[in-house]
C-alpha positions in Angstrom: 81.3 -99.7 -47.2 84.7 -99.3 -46.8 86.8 -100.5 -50.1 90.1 -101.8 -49.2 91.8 -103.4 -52.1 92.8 -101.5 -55.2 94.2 -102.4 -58.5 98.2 -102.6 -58.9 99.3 -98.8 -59.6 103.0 -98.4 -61.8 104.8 -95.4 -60.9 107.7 -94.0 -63.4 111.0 -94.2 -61.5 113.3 -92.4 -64.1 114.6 -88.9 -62.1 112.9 -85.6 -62.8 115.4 -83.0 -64.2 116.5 -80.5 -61.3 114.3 -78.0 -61.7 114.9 -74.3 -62.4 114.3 -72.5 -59.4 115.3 -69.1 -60.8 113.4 -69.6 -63.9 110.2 -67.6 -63.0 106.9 -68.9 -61.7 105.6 -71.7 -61.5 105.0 -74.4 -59.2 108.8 -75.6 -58.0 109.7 -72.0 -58.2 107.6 -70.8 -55.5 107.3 -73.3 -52.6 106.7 -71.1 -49.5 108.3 -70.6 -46.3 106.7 -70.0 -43.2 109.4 -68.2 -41.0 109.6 -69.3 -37.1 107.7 -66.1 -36.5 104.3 -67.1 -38.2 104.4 -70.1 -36.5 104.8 -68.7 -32.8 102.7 -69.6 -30.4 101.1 -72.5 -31.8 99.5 -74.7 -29.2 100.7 -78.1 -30.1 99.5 -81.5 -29.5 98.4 -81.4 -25.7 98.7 -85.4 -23.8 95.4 -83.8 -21.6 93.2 -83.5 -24.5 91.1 -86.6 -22.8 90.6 -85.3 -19.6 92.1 -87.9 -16.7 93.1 -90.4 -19.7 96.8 -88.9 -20.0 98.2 -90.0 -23.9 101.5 -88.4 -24.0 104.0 -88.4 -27.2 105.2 -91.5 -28.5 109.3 -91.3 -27.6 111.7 -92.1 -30.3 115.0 -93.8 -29.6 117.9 -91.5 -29.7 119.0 -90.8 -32.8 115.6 -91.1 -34.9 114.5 -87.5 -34.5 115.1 -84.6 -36.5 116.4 -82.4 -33.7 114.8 -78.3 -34.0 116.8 -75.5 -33.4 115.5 -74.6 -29.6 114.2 -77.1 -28.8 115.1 -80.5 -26.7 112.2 -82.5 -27.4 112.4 -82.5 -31.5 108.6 -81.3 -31.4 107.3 -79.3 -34.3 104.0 -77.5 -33.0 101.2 -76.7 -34.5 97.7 -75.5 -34.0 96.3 -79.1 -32.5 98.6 -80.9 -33.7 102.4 -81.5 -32.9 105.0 -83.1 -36.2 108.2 -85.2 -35.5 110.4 -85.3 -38.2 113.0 -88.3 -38.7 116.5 -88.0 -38.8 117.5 -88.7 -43.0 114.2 -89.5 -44.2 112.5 -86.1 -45.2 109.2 -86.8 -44.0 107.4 -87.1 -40.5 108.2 -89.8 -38.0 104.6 -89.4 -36.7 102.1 -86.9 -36.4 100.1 -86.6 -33.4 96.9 -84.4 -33.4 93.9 -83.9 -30.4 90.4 -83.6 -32.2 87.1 -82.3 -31.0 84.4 -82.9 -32.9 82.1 -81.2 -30.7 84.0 -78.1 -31.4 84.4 -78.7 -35.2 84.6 -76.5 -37.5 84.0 -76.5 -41.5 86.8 -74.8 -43.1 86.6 -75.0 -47.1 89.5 -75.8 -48.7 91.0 -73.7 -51.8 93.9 -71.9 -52.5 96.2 -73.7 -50.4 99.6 -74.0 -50.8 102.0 -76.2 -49.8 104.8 -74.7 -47.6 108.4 -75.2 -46.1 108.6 -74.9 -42.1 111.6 -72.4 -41.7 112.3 -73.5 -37.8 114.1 -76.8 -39.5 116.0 -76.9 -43.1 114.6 -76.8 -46.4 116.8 -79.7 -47.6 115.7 -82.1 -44.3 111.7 -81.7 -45.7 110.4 -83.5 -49.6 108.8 -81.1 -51.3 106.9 -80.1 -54.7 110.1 -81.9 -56.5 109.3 -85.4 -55.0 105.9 -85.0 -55.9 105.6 -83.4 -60.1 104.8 -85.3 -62.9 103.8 -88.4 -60.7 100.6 -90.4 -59.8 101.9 -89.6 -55.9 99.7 -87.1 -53.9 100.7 -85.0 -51.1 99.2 -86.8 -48.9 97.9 -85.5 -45.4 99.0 -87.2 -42.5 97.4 -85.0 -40.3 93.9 -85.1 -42.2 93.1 -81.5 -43.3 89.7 -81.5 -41.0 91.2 -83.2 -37.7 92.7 -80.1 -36.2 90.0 -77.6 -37.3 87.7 -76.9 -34.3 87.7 -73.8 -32.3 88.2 -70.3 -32.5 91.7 -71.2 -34.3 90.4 -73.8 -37.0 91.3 -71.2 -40.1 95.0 -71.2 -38.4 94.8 -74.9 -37.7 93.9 -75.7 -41.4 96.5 -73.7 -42.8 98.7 -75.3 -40.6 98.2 -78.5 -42.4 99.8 -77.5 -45.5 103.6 -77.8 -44.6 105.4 -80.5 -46.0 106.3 -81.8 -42.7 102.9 -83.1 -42.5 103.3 -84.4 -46.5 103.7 -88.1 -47.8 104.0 -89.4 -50.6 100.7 -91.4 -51.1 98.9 -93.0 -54.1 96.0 -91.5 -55.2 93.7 -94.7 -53.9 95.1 -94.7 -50.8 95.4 -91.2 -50.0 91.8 -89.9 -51.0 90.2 -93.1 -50.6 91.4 -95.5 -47.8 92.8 -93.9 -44.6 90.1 -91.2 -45.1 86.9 -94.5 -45.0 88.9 -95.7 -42.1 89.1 -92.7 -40.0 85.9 -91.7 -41.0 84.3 -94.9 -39.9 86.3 -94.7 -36.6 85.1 -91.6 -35.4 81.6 -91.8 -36.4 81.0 -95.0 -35.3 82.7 -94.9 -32.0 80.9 -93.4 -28.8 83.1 -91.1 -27.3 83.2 -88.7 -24.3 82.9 -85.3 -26.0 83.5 -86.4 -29.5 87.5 -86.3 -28.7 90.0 -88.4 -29.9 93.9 -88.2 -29.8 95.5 -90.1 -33.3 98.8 -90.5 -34.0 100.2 -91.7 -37.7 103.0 -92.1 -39.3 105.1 -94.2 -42.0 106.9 -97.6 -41.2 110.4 -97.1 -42.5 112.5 -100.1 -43.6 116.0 -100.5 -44.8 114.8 -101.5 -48.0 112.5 -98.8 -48.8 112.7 -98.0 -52.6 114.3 -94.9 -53.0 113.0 -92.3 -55.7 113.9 -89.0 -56.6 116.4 -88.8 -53.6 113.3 -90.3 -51.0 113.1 -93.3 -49.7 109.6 -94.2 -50.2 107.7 -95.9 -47.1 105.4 -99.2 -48.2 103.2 -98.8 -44.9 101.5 -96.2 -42.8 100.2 -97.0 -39.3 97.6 -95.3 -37.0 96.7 -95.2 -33.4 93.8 -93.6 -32.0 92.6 -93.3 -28.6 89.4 -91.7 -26.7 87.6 -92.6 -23.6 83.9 -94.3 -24.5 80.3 -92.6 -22.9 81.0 -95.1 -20.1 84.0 -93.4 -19.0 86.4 -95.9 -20.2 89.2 -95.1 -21.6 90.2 -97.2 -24.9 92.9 -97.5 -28.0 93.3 -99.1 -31.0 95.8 -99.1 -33.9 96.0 -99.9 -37.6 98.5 -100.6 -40.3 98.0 -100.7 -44.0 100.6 -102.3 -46.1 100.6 -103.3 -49.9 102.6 -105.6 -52.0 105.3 -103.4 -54.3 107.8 -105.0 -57.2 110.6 -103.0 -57.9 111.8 -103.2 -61.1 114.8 -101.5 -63.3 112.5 -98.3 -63.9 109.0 -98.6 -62.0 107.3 -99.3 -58.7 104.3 -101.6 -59.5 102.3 -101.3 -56.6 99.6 -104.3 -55.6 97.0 -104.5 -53.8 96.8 -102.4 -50.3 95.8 -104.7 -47.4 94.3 -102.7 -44.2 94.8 -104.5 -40.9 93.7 -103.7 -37.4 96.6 -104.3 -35.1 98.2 -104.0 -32.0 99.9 -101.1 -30.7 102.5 -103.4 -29.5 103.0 -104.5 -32.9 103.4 -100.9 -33.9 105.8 -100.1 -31.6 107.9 -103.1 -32.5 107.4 -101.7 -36.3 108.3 -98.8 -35.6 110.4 -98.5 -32.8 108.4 -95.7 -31.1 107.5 -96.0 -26.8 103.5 -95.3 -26.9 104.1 -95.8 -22.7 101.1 -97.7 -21.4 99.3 -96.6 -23.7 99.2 -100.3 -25.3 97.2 -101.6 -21.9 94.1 -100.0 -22.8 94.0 -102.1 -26.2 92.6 -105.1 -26.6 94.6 -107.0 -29.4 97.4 -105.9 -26.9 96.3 -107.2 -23.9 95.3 -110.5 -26.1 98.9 -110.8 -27.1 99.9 -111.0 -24.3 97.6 -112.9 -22.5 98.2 -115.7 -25.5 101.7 -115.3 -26.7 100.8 -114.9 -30.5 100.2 -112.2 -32.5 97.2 -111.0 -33.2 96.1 -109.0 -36.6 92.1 -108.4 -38.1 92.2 -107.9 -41.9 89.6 -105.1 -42.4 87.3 -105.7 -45.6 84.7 -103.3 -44.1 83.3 -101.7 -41.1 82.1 -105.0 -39.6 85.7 -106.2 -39.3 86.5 -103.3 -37.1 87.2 -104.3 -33.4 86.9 -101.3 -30.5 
């Protein structure tokens, strides 16, 4: 069963002092970098991952990106998985990552630190400050387990820890929520060589409640896609949102609220092109076949429409 609704969560608003970086170890002291170098030759996300069904990069209006010393396309590559940062915010635009589960690859998880990516500046990435003496995770956006198949799935999973792929994320949703949904997605859907392409990333507003120097995003979206046993090629997207009261000193968070939608709807969020990608879903093609929009609350698996 997948549990959607939590119980309203209050996070503490007043600033952390600026921590000591000189002051010996510890956890802000010692945040990593990985240099340009170690991340050479990363094969990033790849738009041919499903065979003839082409699902390139969303495209950002100009301005939105983080732009990477380099590079003209603002990508940040990894193994599987590509990260656009956006312009002012500190955290991803969207993630995009190809999967394989016929390839998988169980990679247990200890010892892993969170790092910097050195091809972009420290300042333009939230790290270990944003996240101390908080009920916030670091949350994956790019699940831990999505990129690690093949002979590269110790790289890919390592990978995963840079802040760039980080979000700040209440425990509930982080542990609990996205990981039921995407779990249920990919085990219950048929698809052509277990594969899947999914994009995620945060909807920014105007009005996000800023904290510790980020503004915090109140909504995450998702879009996978993958081509069914029949050969047909398919998409579907998601959005959870949750109510929040800001007050002088707190962030009472309410209830989270999951919701299948379209990716028309998430473009219009978001701002981001998906292409034509949108044609291939259905609460898309119902949208605009009927002129209204079209939303699924999701209260467990049997709500799910693919």
């Amino acid at each position: 069963m997948i549990d959607l609704d939590f119980r309203p969560r209050l996070i503490d608003l007043r600033p952390l002092a600026a921590p000591d970086r000189a002051a010996g170890p510890g956890l802000l002291a010692t945040a990593r970098v990985s240099t340009p170098a170690s991340l050479a030759g990363r094969e990033g996300y790849r738009s041919d991952h499903l065979g003839a069904f082409a699902v390139d990069l969303p495209v950002a209006p100009a301005g939105v990106a983080l732009p990477v010393p380099g590079r003209d396309d603002a990508r940040l590559d990894y193994e599987h998985f590509t990260i656009v940062m956006a312009q002012g915010r500190r955290l991803a635009l969207f993630t995009a990552v190809n999967l394989d589960g016929g390839a998988s690859v169980s990679v247990p998880r200890g010892g892993d630190r969170w790092s910097f990516d050195g091809r972009i500046p420290e300042a333009a990435q939230a790290g270990d400050d944003l996240y101390a003496d908080n009920d916030f995770d670091r949350g994956h956006l790019v699940r831990r387990e999505d990129p690690n198949w093949g002979d590269t799935a110790q790289r890919a999973n390592r990978d995963t820890f840079h802040f760039t792929n980080c979000a700040p994320q209440l425990s509930a949703f982080n542990q609990r929520t996205w990981l039921e949904l995407e779990d249920y997605l990919l085990a219950n859907t048929r698809r052509v060589k277990e594969r899947a392409s999914v994009f995620t990333g945060p909807v920014f507003r105007a009005d996000d409640p800023v904290y510790r120097g980020v503004a915090i995003p109140l909504a995450y979206w998702k879009v996978v896609a993958f081509v069914h046993d029949d050969g047909r090629p398919s998409a579907t997207a998601y959005l959870l949102d949750h109510d929040v009261d800001l007050a002088a000193h707190s962030l009472l968070f309410g209830a989270f609220r999951t919701y299948q939608r379209s990716i028309l709807s998430i473009a219009a969020l978001t701002g981001l092109d998906f292409g034509g990608l949108a044609q291939f879903d259905g609460f898309s093609n119902e949208e605009r076949a009927m002129g209204v929009t079209v939303k699924q609350r999701i209260t467990g698996p049997d709500d799910i429409r693919v």
